[in-house]
N, C-alpha and C positions, 0 to 999 in steps of 0.2 A: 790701762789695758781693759778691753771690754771680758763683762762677767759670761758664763759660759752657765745657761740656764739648762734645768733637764727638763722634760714631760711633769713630771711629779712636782714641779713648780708652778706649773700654767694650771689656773686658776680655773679655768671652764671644763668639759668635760673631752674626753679624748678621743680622739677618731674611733677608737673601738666602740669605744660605749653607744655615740653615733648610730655606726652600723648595726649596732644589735640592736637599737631604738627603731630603726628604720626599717630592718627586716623583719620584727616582730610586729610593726603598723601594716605591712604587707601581708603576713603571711594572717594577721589576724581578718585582715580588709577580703583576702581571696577566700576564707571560710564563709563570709558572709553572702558572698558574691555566686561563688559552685553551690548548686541548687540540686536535689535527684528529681529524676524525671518526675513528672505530677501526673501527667495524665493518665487516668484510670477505666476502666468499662464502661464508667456511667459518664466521667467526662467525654469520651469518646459519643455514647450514645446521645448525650445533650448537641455537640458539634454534628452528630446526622440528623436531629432532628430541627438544627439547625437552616440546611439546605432543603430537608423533604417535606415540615413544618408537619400537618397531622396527614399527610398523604400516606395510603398505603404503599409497601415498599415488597415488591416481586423477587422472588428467585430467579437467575437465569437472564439471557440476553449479553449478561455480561462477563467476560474471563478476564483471569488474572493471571499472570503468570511471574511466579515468584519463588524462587529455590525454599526446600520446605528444610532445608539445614543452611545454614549459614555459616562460615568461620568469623566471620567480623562483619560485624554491623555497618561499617563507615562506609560500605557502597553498595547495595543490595540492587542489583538487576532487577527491574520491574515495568513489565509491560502489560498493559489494560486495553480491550478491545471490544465495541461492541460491536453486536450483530443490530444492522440498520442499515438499510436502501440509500440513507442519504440522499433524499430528493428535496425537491422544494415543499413536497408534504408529511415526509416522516425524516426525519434526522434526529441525530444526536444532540441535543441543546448542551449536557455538560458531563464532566465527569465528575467524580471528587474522590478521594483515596485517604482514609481515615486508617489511625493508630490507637493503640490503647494502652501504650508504656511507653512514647515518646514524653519528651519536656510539652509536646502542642498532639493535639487529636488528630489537628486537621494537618495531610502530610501534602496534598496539593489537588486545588482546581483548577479543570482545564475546559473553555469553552471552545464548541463548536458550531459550525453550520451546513447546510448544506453544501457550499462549495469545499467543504474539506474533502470530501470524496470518500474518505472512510474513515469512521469513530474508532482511532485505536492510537496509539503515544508509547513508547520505550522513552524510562529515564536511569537514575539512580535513586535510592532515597537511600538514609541512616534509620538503622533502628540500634533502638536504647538497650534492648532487651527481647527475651521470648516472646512472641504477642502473636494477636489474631491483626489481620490487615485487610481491610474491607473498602472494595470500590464500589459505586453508586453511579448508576448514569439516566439524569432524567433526556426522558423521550420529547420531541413534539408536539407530542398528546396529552402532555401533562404526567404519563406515566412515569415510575421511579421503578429501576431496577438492580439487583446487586446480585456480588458474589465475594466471599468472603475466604480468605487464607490461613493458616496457624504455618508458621515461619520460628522455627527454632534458631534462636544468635548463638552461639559458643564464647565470642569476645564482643560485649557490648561496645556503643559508641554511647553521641551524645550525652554528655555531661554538659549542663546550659549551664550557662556564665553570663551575668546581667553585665 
């Protein structure tokens, strides 16, 4: 008659043990992995001086139009527009839309030309937190112009995970 073994006889370690071996690899692996946002004013300020290098950088030309309260961060209506002729001799060459409490500074570039017909873009973006948000759009001429927002979140987003 064959023997009738328990759990408590087997020799290796037991499915529980397992489990808790393996959710504790997990749960210790995603602490290392959830990061808080990094970028800071002056990270933000290195990423413009980035695209503008030592040019000077004008008030005006440029608007933003961005809710100055927000309930949640995970989709923030945001539309940027400059004033420019759009010809073959003065147009809008780029935008670029910087943060200062995201995980990244830089939230997005967007290149133009003359045949766009007019320098202005609606998107979404995420913010992390309360912050200042600031578009940049160099001209044809070389010139660099901006306009800057202060955007209050109530429910943050982005939390960056490697």
């Amino acid at each position: 008659m064959p023997q009738k073994h328990s759990p408590r006889d087997h020799p290796g370690p037991t499915r529980r043990q397992v489990l808790n071996q393996g959710l504790t690899f997990v749960g210790s692996s995603l602490a290392l992995w959830i990061q808080p946002a990094r970028a800071t004013p002056e990270a933000m300020r290195a990423a413009m001086r980035n695209v503008t290098g030592e040019a000077t950088v004008g008030k005006g030309k440029v608007k933003i139009e961005l809710p100055a309260l927000v309930e949640s961060g995970n989709a923030v209506p945001l539309s940027v527009s400059v004033a420019s002729a759009m010809t073959a001799t003065d147009y809008v060459k780029s935008i670029h839309v910087f943060n200062e409490r995201n995980p990244q500074p830089n939230v997005l570039g967007v290149r133009l030309g003359p045949r766009a017909g007019r320098a202005s873009f609606n998107t979404r973006i995420r913010l992390a937190d309360s912050q200042t948000v600031v578009a940049i759009a160099e001209l044809s001429d070389g010139s660099f112009w901006s306009e800057s927002v202060d955007v209050i979140v109530t429910l943050p987003a982005c939390l960056e995970t490697l």
